[in-house]
C-alpha positions as CSV (number, residue, x, y, z in Angstrom):
1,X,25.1,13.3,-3.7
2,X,23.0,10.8,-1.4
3,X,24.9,10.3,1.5
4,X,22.4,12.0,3.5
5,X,19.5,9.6,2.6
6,X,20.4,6.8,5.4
7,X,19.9,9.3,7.8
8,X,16.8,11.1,6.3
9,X,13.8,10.9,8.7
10,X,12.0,8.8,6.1
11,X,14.8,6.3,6.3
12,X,15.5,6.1,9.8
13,X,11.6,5.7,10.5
14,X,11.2,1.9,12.0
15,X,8.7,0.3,9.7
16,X,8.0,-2.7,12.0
17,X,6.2,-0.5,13.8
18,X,3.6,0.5,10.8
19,X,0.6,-0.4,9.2
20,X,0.6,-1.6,6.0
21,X,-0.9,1.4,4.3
22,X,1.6,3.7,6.6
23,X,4.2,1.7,5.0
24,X,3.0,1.9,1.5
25,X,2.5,5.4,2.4
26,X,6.1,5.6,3.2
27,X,7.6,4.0,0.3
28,X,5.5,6.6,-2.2
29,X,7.0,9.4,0.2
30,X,10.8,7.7,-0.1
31,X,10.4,7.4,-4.0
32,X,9.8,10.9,-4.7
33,X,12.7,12.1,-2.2
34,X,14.9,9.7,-4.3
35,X,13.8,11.5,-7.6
36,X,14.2,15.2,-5.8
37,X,17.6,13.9,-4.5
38,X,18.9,12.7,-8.2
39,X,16.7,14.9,-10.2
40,X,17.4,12.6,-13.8
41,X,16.8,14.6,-16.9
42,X,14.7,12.5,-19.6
43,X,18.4,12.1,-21.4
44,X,19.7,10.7,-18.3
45,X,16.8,8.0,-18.6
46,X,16.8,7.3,-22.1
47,X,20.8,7.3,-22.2
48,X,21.2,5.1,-19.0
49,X,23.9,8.1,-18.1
50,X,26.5,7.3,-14.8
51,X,24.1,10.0,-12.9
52,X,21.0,6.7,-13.7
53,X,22.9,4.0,-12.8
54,X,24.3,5.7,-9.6
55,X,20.7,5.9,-8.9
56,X,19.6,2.3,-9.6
57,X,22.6,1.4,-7.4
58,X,22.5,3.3,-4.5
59,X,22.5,1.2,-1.8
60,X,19.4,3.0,-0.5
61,X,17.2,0.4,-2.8
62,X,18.1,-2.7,-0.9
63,X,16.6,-1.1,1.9
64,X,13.2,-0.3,1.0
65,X,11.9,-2.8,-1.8
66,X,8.5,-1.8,-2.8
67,X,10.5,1.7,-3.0
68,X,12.9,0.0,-5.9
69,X,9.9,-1.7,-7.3
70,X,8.1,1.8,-7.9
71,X,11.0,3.2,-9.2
72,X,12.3,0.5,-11.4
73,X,8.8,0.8,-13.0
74,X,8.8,4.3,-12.7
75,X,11.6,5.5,-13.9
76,X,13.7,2.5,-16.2
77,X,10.3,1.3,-18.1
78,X,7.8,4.1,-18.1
79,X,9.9,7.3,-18.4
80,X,12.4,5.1,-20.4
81,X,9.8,4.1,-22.7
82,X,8.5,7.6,-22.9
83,X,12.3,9.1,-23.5
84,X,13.0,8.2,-26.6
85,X,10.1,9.8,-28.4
86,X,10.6,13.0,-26.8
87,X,12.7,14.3,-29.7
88,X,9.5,14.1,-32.8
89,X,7.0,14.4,-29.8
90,X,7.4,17.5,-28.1
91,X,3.3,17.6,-26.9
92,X,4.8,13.9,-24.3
93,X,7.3,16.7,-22.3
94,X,4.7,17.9,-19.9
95,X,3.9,14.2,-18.7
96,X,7.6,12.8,-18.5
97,X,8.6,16.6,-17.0
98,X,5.5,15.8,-14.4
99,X,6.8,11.9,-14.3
100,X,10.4,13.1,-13.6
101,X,9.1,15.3,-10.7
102,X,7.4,12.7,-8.8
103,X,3.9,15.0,-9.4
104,X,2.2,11.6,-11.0
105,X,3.6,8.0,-11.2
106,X,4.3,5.9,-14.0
107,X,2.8,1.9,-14.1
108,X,4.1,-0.1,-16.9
109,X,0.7,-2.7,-17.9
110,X,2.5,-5.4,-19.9
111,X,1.4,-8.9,-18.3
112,X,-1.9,-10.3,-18.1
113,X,-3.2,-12.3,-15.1
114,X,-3.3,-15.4,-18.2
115,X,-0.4,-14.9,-20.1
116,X,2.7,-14.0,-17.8
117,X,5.5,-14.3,-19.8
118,X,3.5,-15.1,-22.7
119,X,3.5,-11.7,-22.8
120,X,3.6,-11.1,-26.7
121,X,-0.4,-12.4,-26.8
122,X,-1.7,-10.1,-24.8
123,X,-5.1,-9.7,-25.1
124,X,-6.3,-5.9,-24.3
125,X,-7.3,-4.2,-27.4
126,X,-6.8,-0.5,-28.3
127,X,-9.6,0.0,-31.4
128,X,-9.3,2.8,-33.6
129,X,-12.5,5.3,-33.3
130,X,-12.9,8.2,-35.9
131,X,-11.7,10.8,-32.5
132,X,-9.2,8.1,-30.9
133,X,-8.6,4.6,-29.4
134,X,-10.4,2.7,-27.3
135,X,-8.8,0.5,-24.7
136,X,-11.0,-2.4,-23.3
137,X,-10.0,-5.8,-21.6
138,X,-11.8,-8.6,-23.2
139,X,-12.1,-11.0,-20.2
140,X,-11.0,-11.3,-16.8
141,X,-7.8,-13.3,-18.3
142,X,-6.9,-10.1,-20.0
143,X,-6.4,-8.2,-16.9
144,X,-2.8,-6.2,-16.5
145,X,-1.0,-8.2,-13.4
146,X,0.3,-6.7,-11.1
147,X,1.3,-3.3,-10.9
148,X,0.4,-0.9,-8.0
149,X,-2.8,1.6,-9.8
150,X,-4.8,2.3,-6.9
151,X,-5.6,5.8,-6.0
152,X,-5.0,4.9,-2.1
153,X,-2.3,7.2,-1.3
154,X,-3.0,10.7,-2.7
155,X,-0.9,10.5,-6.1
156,X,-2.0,10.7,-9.6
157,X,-1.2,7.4,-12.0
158,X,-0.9,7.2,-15.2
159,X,-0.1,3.7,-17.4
160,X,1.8,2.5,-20.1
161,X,-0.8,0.3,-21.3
162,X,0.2,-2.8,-23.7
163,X,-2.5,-3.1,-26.1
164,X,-3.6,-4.6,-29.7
165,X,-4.2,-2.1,-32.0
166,X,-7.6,-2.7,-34.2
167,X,-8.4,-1.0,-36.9
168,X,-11.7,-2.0,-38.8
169,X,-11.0,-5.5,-36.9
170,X,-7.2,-6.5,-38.3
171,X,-4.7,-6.5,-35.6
172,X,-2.2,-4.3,-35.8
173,X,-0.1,-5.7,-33.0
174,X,0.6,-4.9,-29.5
175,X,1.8,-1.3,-29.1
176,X,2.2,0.7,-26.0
177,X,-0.7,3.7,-24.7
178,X,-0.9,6.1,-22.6
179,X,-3.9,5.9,-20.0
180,X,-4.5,7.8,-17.2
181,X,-5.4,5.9,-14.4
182,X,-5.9,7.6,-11.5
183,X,-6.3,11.0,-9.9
184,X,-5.2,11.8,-6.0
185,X,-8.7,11.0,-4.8
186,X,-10.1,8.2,-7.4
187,X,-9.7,6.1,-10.3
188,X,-11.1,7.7,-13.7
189,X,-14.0,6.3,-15.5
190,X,-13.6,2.9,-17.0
191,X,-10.4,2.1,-15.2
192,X,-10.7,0.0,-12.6
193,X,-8.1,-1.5,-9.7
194,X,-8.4,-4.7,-7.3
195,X,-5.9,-4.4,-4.9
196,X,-4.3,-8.1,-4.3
197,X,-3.5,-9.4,-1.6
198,X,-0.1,-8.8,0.9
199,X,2.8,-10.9,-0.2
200,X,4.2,-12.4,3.1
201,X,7.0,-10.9,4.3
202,X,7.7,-8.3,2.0
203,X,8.0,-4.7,1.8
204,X,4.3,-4.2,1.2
205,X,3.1,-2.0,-1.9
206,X,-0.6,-1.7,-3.4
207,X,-0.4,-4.4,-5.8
208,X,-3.2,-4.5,-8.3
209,X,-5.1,-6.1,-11.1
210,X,-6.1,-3.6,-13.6
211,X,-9.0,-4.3,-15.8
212,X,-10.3,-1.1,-18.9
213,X,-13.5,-1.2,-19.9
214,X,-14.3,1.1,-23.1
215,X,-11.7,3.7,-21.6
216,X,-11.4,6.4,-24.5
217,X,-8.0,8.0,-25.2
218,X,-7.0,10.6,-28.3
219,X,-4.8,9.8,-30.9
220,X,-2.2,11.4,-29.1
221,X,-2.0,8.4,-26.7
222,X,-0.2,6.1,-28.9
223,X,3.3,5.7,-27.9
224,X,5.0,6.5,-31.1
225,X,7.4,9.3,-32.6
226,X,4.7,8.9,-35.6
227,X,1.3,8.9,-33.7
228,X,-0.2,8.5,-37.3
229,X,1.6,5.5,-38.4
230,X,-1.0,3.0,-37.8
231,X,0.9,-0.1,-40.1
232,X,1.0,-3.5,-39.5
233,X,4.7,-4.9,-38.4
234,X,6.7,-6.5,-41.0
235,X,8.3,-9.0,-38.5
236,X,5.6,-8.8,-35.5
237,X,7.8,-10.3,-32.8
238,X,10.9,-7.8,-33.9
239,X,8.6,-5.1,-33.5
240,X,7.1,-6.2,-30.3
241,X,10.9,-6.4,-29.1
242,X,11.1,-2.8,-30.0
243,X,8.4,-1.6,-28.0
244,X,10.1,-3.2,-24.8
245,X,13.1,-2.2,-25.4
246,X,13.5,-1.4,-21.6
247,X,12.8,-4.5,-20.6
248,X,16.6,-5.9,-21.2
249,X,17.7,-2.8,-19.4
250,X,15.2,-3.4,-16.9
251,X,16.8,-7.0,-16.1
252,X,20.4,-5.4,-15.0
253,X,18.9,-2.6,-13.0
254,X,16.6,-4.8,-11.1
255,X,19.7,-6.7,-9.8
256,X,21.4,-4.2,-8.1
257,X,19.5,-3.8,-4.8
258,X,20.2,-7.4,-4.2
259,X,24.1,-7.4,-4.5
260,X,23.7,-4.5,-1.6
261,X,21.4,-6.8,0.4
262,X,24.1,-9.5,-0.1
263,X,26.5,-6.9,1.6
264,X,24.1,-5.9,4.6
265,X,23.4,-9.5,5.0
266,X,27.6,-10.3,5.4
267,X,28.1,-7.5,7.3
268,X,25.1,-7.9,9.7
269,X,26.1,-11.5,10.4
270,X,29.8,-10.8,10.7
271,X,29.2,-8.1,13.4
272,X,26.9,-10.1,15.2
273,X,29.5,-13.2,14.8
274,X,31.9,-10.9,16.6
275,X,29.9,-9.7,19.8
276,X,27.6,-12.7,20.4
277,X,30.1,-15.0,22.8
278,X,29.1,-18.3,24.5
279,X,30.4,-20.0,27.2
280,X,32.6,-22.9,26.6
281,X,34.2,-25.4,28.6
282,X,36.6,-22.2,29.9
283,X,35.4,-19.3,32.0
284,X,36.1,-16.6,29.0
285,X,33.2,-16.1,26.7
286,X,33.8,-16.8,23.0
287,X,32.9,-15.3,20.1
288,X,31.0,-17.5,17.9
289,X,33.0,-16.5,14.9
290,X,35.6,-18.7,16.4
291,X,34.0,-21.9,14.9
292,X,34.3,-22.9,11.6
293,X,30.5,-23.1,11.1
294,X,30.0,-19.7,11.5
295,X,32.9,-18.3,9.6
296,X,32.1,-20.0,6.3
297,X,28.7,-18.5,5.7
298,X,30.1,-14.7,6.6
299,X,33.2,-15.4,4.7
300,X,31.2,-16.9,1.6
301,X,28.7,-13.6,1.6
302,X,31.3,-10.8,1.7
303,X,33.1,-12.2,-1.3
304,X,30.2,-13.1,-3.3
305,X,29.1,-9.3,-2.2
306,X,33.1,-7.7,-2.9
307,X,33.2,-10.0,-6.2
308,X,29.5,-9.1,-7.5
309,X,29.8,-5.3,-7.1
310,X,33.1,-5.1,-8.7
311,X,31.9,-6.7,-11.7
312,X,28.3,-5.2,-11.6
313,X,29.2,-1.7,-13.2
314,X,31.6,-3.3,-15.6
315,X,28.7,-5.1,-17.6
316,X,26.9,-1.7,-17.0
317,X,28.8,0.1,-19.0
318,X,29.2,-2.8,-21.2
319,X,25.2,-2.9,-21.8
320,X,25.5,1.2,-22.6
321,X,27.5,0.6,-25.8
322,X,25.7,0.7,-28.8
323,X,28.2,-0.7,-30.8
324,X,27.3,-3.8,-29.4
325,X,24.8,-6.5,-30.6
326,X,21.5,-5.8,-28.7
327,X,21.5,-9.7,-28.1
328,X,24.9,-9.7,-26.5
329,X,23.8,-7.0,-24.3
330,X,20.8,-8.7,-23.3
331,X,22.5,-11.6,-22.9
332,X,25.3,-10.2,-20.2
333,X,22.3,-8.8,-18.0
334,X,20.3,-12.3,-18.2
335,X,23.4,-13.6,-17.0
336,X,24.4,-10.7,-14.2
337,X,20.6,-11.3,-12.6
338,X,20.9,-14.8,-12.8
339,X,24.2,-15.1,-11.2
340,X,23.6,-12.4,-8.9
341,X,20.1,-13.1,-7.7
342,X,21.2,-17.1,-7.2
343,X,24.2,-16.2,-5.1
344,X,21.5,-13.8,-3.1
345,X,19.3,-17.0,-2.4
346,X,22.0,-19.2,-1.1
347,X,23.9,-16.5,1.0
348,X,21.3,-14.8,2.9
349,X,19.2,-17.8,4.2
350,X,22.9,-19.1,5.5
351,X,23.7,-16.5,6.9
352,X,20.5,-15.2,8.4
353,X,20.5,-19.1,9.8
354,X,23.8,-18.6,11.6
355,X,22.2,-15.9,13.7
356,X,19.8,-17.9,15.2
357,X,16.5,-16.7,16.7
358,X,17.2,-12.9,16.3
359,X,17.8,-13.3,12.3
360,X,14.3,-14.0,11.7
361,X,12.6,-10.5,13.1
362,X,12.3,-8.2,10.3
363,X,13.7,-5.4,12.1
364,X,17.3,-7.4,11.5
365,X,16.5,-7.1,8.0
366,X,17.6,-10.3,6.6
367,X,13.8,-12.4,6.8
368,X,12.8,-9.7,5.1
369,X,14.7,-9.1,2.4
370,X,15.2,-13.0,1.7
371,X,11.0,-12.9,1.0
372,X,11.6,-9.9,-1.1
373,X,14.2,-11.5,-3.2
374,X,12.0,-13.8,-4.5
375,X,10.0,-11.1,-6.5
376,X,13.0,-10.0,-8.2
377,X,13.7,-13.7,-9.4
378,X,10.4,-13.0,-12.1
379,X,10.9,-9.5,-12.4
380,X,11.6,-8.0,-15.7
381,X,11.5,-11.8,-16.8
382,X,11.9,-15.3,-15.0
383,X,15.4,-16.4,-14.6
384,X,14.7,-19.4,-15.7
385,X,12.7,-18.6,-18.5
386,X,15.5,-15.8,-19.7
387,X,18.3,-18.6,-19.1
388,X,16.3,-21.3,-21.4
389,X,15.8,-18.7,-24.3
390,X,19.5,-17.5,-24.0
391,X,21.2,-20.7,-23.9
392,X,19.4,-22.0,-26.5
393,X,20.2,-19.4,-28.5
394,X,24.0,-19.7,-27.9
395,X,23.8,-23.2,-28.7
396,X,22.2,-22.4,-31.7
397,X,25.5,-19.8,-32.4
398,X,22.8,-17.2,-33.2
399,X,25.8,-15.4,-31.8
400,X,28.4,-15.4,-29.1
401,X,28.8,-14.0,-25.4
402,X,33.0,-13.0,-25.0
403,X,33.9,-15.5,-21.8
404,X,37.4,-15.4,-20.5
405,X,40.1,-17.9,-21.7
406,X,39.6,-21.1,-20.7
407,X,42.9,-21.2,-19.4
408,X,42.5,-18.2,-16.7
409,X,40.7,-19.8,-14.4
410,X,39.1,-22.9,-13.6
411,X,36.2,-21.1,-13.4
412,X,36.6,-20.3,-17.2
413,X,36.9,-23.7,-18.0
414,X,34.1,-24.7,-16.3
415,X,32.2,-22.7,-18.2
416,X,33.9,-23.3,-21.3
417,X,33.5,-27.2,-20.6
418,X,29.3,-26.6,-20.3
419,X,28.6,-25.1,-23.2
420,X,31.3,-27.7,-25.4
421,X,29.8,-30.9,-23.7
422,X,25.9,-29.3,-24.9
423,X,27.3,-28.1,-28.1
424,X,28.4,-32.3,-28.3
425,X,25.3,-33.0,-27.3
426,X,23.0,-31.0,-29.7
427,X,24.4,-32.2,-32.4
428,X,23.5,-35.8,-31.8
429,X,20.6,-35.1,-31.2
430,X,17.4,-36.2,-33.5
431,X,15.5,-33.6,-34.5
432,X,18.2,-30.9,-33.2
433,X,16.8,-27.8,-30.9
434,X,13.1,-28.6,-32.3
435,X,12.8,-32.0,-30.2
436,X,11.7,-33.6,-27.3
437,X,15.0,-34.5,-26.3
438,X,16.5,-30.9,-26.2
439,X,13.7,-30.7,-23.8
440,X,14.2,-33.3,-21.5
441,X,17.9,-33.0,-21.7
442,X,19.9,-29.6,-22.8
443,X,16.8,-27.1,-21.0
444,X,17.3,-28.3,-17.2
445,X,21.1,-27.8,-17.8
446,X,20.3,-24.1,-19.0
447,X,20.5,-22.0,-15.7
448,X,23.8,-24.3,-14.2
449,X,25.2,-22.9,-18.0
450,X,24.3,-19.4,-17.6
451,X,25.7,-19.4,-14.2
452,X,28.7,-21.3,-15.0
453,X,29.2,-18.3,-17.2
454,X,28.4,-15.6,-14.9
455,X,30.7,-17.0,-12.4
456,X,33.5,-16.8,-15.0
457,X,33.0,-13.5,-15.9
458,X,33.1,-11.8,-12.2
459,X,36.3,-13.9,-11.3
460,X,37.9,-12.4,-14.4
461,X,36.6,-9.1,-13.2
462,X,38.0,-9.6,-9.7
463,X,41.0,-10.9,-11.1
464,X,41.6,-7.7,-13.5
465,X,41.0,-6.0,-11.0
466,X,42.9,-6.9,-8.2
467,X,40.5,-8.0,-5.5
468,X,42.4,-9.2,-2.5
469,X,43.2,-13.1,-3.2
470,X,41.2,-13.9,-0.3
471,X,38.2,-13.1,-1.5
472,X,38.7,-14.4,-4.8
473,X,39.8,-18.0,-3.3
474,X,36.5,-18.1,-1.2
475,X,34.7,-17.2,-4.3
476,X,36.1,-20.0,-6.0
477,X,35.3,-22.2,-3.2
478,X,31.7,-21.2,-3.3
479,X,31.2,-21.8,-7.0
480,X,33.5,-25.2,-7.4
481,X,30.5,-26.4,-4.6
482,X,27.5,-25.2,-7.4
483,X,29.4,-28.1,-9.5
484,X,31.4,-30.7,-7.5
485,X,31.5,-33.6,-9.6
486,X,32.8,-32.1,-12.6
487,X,35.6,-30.2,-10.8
488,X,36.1,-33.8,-9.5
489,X,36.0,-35.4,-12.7
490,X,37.7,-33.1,-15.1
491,X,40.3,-31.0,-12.2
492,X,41.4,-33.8,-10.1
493,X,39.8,-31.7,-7.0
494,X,38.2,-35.0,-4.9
495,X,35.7,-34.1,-2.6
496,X,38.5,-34.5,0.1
497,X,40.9,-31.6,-1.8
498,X,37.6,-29.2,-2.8
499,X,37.1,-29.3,1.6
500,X,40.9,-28.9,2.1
501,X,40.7,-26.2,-0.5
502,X,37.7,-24.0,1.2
503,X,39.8,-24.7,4.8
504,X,42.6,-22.8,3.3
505,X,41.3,-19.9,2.1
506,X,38.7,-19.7,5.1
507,X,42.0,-19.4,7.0
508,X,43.4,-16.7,4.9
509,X,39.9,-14.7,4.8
510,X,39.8,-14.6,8.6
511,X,42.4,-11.9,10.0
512,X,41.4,-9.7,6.9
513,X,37.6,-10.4,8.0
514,X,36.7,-6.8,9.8
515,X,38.5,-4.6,6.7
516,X,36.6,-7.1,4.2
517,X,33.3,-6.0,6.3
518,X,34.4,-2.5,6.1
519,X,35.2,-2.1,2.8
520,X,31.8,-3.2,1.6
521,X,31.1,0.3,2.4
522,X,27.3,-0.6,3.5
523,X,27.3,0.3,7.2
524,X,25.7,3.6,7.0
525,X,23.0,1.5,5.5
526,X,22.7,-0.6,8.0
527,X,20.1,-0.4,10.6
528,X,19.9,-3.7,12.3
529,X,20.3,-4.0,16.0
530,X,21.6,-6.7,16.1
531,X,25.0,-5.7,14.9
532,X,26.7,-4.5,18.5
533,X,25.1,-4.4,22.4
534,X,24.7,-0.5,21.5
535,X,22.6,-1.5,19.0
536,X,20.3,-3.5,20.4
537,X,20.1,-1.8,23.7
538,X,18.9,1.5,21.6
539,X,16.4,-0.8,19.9
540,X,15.2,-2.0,23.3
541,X,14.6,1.0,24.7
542,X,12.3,2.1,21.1
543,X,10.2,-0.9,21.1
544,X,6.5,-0.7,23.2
545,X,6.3,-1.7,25.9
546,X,3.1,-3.4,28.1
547,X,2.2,-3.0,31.9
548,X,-0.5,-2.9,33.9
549,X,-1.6,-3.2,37.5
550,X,-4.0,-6.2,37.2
551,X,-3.5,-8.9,40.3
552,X,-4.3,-12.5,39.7
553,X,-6.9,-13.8,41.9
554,X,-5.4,-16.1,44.3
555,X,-7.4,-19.4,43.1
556,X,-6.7,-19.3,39.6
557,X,-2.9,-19.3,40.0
558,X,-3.3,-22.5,42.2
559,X,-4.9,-23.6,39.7
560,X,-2.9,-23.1,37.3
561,X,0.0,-24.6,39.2
């Protein structure tokens, strides 16, 4: 269906050589070719149907990432949000039909500039007028961070605004409104947008604080398949839950640019590893892919990338099945971004390293989307954050994630071995989950868990599979280094063995290297010159050049000599 988007005009366009508004301009441009290209239906949204996910996949996201960012926002919060009304609240169609068109963007206003992920006391209020609501942000604290609402780039906006509903001054608690924020020419009354500042060396977007002061909205602007039903919340933080319901979806989806960018970032570095040749002691250039140093990094990306997308559309699915506890499905995509988005920040700085001066020019892609990553780390929650609350509550046996046997891998028991030795330790402790020491000792070991876990689950997956042994043996590799010492302690692997251990399936990786590249299937996303001589040469010939016909005066260049 989208095969001819890495060779659209929009895509092929070299954005090195924009502005920043021309390349926020782009991105807007991108976005809606992506939703004419796919064309969802609302079902498709609310349903997370194959045609979504194909979408929040394509490999086209990694390479635009203020593109993804619109669209996550766009599409899985605001028109997920939106979706499942649709069926008591016929008069939302218009807006979601206009929303799933591209006419007008959606912005999803949950965070404040004071509360982050204290997002539950938000402090915008939404009070209750005899003809509607009234939206209004009490103090600069209250602000909506960080959403793009400007009306810079000819598009109408309109928000999912998180407020507190007040009636006759009770709260109500936070529920969602709609606000229209902007026209194609300016913001409406009472809404305004401070554009923040660029984010270093990232796919730039316009990035705003919004602020509401006395906005007016109708009754029909509550986000609700009963606009009338006004009641407080029996459990207030249940509810709140409710109203994000995307959210948890949100956390997968927002993962799956970055497992492509681990690809481009393997395959980059392995072509360049195979056409960049240095003189040695001989008279025969060679190819710096000869040497161990270089091979590792490569071989570590493209299994982490081959292992990662094979088990990536597995939990997917799994997340899709209502059958299954909402926790549990939360849970599995806390730990697919965590695992995912930490095997994104150790392979592409390694390998982006390993091509020396050239890796760090964004038009080789790889210092760019290395900054980039590190917005995805809080989007649609911290990773830490998510990892403390999920752990805990495993520990608590609130319920259970299904790991693999301990006895599959020694990745399984790894895992396995984590969550027993905290178990052990929780239970000795004074006070139990409710104390300082839980804090001081069980909540730094909460992200290694999660991984631990993640990392058992996408071997499985590549073992079930049948990923070439290769891969999965350099996977293994890469993970038993996340944990040495207890692979040393409780597998007899010394530090000795885990080295001998890499060497041998670095050795097996390497004359199956170029098909592993291949079959990552990410080349026709791939626009780096650096990949072949062609490449680059092409490049070369694109980039501006300066001359002139000025003549130094004689004295100043003896001077400067």
């Amino acid at each position: 269906m989208a095969n001819h988007l890495p060779h659209h005009p929009l895509f092929t366009t070299r954005v090195e050589f924009l502005s920043t508004d021309d390349r926020v301009s782009l991105s807007y441009q991108r976005a809606k070719l992506l939703m004419q290209t796919y064309n969802l239906s609302a079902s498709d949204v609310q349903l997370c149907s194959p045609k979504y996910w194909s979408m929040m996949t394509d490999p086209i996201m990694s390479l635009d990432t203020a593109m993804f960012t619109m669209l996550a926002a766009h599409v899985g919060l605001t028109i997920g949000t939106l979706s499942r009304h649709l069926h008591k609240r016929p008069d939302l169609r218009p807006l979601v039909n206009s929303l799933l068109r591209f006419d007008t963007v959606g912005i999803y206003l949950l965070t404040e500039r004071g509360h982050g992920l204290d997002a539950f006391n938000i402090e915008t209020t939404a009070t209750k007028t005899p003809d509607g609501f009234i939206i209004n942000t009490p103090r600069e604290e209250a602000c909506k961070f960080m959403p793009a609402s400007t009306p810079s780039f000819g598009i109408p906006k309109v928000a999912l605004v998180m407020a507190r509903l007040m009636i006759d001054g009770e709260d109500r608690g936070p529920r969602f409104f709609i606000v229209p924020v902007c026209n194609e020419r300016e913001m409406y009354e009472g809404v305004e947008s401070i554009r923040l500042g660029p984010r270093p060396g990232t796919s730039p977007l316009d990035f705003s604080i919004t602020r509401f002061n006395q906005v007016h909205v109708p009754f029909t602007a509550l986000v609700s398949s009963n606009m009338y039903d006004h009641s407080a919340p029996v459990s207030p933080l249940e509810a709140w839950w409710d109203e994000v319901w995307r959210i948890p979806l949100g956390t997968l989806a927002v993962t799956a640019p970055w497992i492509s960018s681990i690809k481009a970032a393997a395959f980059i570095a392995g072509r360049y590893s195979m056409h960049r040749s240095l003189l040695g002691k001989g008279t025969n250039p060679v190819p710096i892919i000869s040497f161990r140093t270089q091979q590792w990094p490569i071989a570590h990306a493209t299994a982490v990338a081959h292992v990662m997308s094979n088990w990536f559309p597995m939990v997917a699915k799994q997340c899709a099945e209502k059958s299954l506890d909402h926790r549990v499905r939360h849970g599995l995509a806390v730990i697919v971004k965590t695992t995912a988005c930490r095997h994104f920040q150790r392979c592409v700085p390694e390998v982006a390293e390993r091509c020396g001066a050239q890796g760090t020019f964004e038009h080789n892609y790889m210092a760019r989307i290395e900054n980039d990553g590190k917005g995805v780390i809080i989007a649609e929650g911290d990773v830490l954050t998510l990892c403390i609350r999920l752990f805990s509550e495993l520990l608590l046996q609130r319920y259970k994630i299904p790991l693999p046997d301990p006895n599959e891998s020694l990745l399984a028991r790894h895992a396995a071995s984590i969550f027993e030795e905290n178990i052990g330790l929780l239970s000795n402790l004074r006070g139990g989950h409710r104390s300082e020491s839980f804090n001081s000792l069980i909540l730094p070991q909460a992200e290694l868990a999660v991984e631990a876990m993640g990392h058992a689950l996408a071997y499985s997956a590549g073992l079930k599979s049948g990923l070439p042994k290769p891969i999965l043996d350099v996977y293994e590799c890469a993970v038993i280094r996340r944990d040495p010492a207890w692979y040393s302690e409780n597998a007899g692997l010394t530090r000795i063995l885990q080295r001998i251990r890499e060497d041998e399936a670095i050795t097996s990786t390497l004359p199956h290297l170029e098909t592993f590249l291949d079959s990552l299937g990410i080349e026709d996303y791939v626009s780096a010159p650096i990949v072949s001589d062609e490449a680059w040469k092409d490049y070369y010939e694109a980039m501006p050049v300066f001359t002139g016909n000025a003549i130094p005066a004689i004295d100043q260049v003896q001077a400067m000599l």
